[in-house]
N, C-alpha and C positions, 0 to 999 in steps of 0.2 A: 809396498816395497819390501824383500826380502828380510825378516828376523830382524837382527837389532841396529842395522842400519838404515841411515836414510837422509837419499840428495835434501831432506827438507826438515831432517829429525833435528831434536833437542841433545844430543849427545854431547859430552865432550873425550872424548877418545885420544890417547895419547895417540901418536905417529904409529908408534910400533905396534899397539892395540889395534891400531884401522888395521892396519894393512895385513895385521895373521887374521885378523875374525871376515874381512872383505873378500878374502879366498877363497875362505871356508863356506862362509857363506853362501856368496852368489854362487860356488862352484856346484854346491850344493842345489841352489836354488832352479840351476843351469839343467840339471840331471832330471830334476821333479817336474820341469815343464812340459818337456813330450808326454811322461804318463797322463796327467789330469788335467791340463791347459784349458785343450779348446774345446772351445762350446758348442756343442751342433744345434743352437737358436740361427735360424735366420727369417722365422715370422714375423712382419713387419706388426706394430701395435696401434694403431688410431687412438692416441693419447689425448687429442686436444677436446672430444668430447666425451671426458672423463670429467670434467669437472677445475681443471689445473687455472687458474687468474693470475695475470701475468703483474708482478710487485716491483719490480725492479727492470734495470737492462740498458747495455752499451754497446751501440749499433757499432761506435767507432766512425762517426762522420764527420768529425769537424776537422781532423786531420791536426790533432793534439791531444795528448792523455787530459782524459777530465781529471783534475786534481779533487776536485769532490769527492771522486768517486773509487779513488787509485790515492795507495802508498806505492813508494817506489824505493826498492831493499836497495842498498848500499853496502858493498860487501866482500871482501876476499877470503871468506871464512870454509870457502869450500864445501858447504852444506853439511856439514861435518860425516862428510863421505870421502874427501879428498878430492872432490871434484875440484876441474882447471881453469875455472870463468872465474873474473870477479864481475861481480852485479854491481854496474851503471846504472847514471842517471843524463846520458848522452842522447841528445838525436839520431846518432847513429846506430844508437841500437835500438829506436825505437821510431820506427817507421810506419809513414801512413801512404795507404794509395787505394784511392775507388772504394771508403769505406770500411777497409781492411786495417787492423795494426799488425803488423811484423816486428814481431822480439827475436833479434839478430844477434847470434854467435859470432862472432867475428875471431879470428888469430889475430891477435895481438897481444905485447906485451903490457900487463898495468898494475899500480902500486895502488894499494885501499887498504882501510881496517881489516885486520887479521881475526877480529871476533863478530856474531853478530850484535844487531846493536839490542839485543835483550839480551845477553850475555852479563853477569855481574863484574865481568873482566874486559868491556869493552873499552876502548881507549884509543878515539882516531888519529894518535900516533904513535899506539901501537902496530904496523903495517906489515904488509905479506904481497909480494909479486908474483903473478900468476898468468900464462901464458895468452889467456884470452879474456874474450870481454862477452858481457850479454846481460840479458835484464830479465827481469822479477816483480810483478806489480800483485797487490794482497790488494782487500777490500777492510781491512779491520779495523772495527770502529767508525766504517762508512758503510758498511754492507754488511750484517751481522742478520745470520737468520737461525731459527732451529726449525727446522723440516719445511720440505719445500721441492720442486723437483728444479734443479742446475742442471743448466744446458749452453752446452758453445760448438759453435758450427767451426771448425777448423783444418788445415791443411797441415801437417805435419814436417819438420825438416828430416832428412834421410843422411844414411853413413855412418858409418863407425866413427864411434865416439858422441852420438848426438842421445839426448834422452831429455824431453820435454815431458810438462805435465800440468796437469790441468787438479786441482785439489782444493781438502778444505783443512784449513784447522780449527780447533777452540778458542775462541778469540779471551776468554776468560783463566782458561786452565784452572779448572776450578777444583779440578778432581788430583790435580798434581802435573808435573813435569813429564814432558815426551815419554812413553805413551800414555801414560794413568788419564790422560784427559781426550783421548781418542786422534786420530785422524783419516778424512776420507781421501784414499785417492780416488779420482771420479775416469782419470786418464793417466794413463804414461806407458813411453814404449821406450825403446834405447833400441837404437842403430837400425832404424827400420832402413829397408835396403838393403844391408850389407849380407854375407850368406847365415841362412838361417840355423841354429843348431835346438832344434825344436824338438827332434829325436833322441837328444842325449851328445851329438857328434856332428860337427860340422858338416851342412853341403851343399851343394851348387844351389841351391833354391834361396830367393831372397826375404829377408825377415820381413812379416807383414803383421806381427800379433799387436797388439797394446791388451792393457793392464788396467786391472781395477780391484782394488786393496782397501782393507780395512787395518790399520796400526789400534792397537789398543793393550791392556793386563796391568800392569805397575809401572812405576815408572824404571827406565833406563838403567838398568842391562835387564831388569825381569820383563822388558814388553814382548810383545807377538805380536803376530799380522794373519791373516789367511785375505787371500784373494783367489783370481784366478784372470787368465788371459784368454783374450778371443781374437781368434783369426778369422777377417773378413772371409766370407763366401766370395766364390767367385774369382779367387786370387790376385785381386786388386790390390795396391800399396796405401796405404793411409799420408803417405808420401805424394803422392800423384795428383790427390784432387780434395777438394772440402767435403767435411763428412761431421755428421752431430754426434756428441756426445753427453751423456747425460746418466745424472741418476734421479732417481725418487727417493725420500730420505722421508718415513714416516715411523710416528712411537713405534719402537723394537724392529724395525724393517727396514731395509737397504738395498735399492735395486739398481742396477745400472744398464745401459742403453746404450747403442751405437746405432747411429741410421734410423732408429726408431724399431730396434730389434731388442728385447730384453733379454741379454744374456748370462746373468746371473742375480743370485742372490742370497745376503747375507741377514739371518736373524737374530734376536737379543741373546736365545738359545745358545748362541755358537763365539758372542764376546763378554768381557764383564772389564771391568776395572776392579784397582786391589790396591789394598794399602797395607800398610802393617804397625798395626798398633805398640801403644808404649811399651806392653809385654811381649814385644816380639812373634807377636802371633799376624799372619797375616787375613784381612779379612775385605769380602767383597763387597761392594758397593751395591745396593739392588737395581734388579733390571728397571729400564735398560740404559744403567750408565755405561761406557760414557757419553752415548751419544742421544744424550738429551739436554745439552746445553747449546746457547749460540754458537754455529760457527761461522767464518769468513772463507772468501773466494782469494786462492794465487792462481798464477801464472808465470813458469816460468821456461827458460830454456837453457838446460844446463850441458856443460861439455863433459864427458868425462867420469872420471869418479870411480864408485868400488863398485856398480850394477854395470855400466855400463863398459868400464876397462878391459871386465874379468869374461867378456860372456862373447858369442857372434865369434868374430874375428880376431878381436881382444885390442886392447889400444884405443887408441885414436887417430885416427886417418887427417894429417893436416891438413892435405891438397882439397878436401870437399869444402873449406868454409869460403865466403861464410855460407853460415846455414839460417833459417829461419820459422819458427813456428807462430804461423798464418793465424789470426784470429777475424773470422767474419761479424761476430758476434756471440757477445753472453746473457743468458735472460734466464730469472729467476720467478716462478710460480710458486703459489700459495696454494693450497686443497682449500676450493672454497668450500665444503661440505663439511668441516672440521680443520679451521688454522689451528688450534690449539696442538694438535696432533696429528695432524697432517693426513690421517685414515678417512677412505671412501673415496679416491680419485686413482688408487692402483693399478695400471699398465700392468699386466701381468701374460705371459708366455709359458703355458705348459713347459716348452721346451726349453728354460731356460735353467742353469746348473746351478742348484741350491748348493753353497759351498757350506760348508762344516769345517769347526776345530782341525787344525791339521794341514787344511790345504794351503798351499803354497801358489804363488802366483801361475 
């Protein structure tokens, strides 16, 4: 996700701070997508006999979230994006049918803790009203891996104002606070459907890209991101129908996957974490932190916010909720040729877009 925001970042941003640097940003961010986005991978990859052993995974059949296997965020905190959901822990935002779970945005009005609850300031009655409702389930501290390939077959919700995602964080934060201890996002799209502005300028064509991002550098306001976005072949919506998602995450390497097409990639070369010592000097961490510690699986589906307000059509469209992002299932592989480091089971695609320092989603 763009610069030094994020529906899922550690920040804490005054009001007035969100809302100049969320402009700027994503307008910014909005302009750099037509030039470098999309990816011209669409060569499918025969992954499974690569070597990948399957360690983990939730089919979603019992028509109840495994509490084993699932935290469930609680939350009006806005992702410290200013997003408009607060994160339930209701039935109705958490749906099952034929094996599928459905994390449902709903409009509605609802009162929750204003921080989240790893916040040093949290206080559930300290509270914040916020116009809609939807949910958020992490794996941390039940599902913690370092390197591995994640993957979830899903259906995406559609419309302005919608932006789900599928990611990872550090379940330790061991290197520091939002971003010095890394994050992956593995998915996210915002307002798929509504008209696309992929050129720089709105227009009649409907958004179909999703997103795949690396957060990382010091912690918050010095982090950075590079990612890049890929638009389905074929002009198909990620909206319309279930589609896999996935990346490969081995020492120093970062790959991500749609359909079983590998369309990008990111190496140790291109992130670092940093800190800056007692004398004021700042110094980096050697490759390839940060992402060489455990991290966990979310999901969420958020309404709103400073990626998704500022960009497409702008706003949020009431009349589409609710909305929902379809999960068929999530499953978590090991490189059996090397757990330790996860090298020798690499999916790899000539064509797919080595991203570099710089790129923007």
């Amino acid at each position: 996700m763009p610069l030094n925001l994020s529906h899922k970042g550690y920040s804490a941003l005054s009001k007035l701070a969100l809302a100049s640097l969320a402009v700027c940003s994503f307008t910014t961010a909005a302009n750099e997508l037509g030039k470098s986005a999309e990816s011209q991978a669409s060569e499918k990859i025969n992954w499974r006999d690569k070597g990948w052993e399957l360690v983990w995974q939730d089919e979603f059949n019992d028509a109840k979230l495994d509490r084993s296997k699932w935290n469930v965020v609680v939350n009006c905190w806005g992702g410290g994006n200013n997003e408009q959901q607060c994160y339930v822990d209701k039935p109705d935002n958490f749906e099952f049918e034929n094996g599928k779970l459905h994390i449902v945005a709903r409009k509605e009005e609802h009162t929750g803790p204003a921080e989240r609850e790893r916040s040093p300031n949290y206080d559930p009655n300290n509270t914040k009203t916020l116009p809609y409702t939807s949910g958020r389930i992490r794996t941390n501290n039940k599902g913690d891996w370092k390197y591995g390939r994640f993957e979830a077959r899903m259906k995406l919700p559609y419309g302005q104002g919608t932006w789900p995602a599928f990611w990872m964080l550090p379940t330790d934060e061991d290197y520091g606070g939002w971003a010095a201890s890394g994050e992956i996002d593995i998915m996210e799209a915002v307002n798929i459907g509504a008209k696309t502005d992929a050129n720089g300028k709105l227009s009649d064509a409907p958004e179909t890209r999703i997103h795949g991002t690396l957060h990382y550098g010091a912690a918050w306001p010095n982090n950075v991101y590079t990612g890049t976005a890929y638009k389905p072949p074929g002009g198909f919506s990620p909206a319309t129908g279930y589609h896999t998602y996935a990346v490969e995450w081995e020492e120093g390497e970062i790959r991500w996957y749609m359909d079983d097409v590998h369309y990008a990639t990111q190496t140790a070369e291109g992130w670092y974490s940093e800190y800056t010592d007692e004398a004021g000097n700042k110094v980096r961490r050697p490759q390839p932190a940060p992402f060489d510690k455990r991290y966990h699986l979310i999901f969420n589906n958020a309404v709103g916010g400073a990626w998704a307000s500022n960009v497409n059509e702008k706003g949020i469209d009431p009349d589409i909720f609710p909305q929902r992002l379809s999960i068929d299932y999530v499953r978590v592989y090991q490189c059996s040729k090397d757990p330790e480091t996860g090298k020798g089971c690499a999916s790899i695609s000539e064509g797919a877009k080595l991203v570099k320092p710089g790129d923007g989603h």
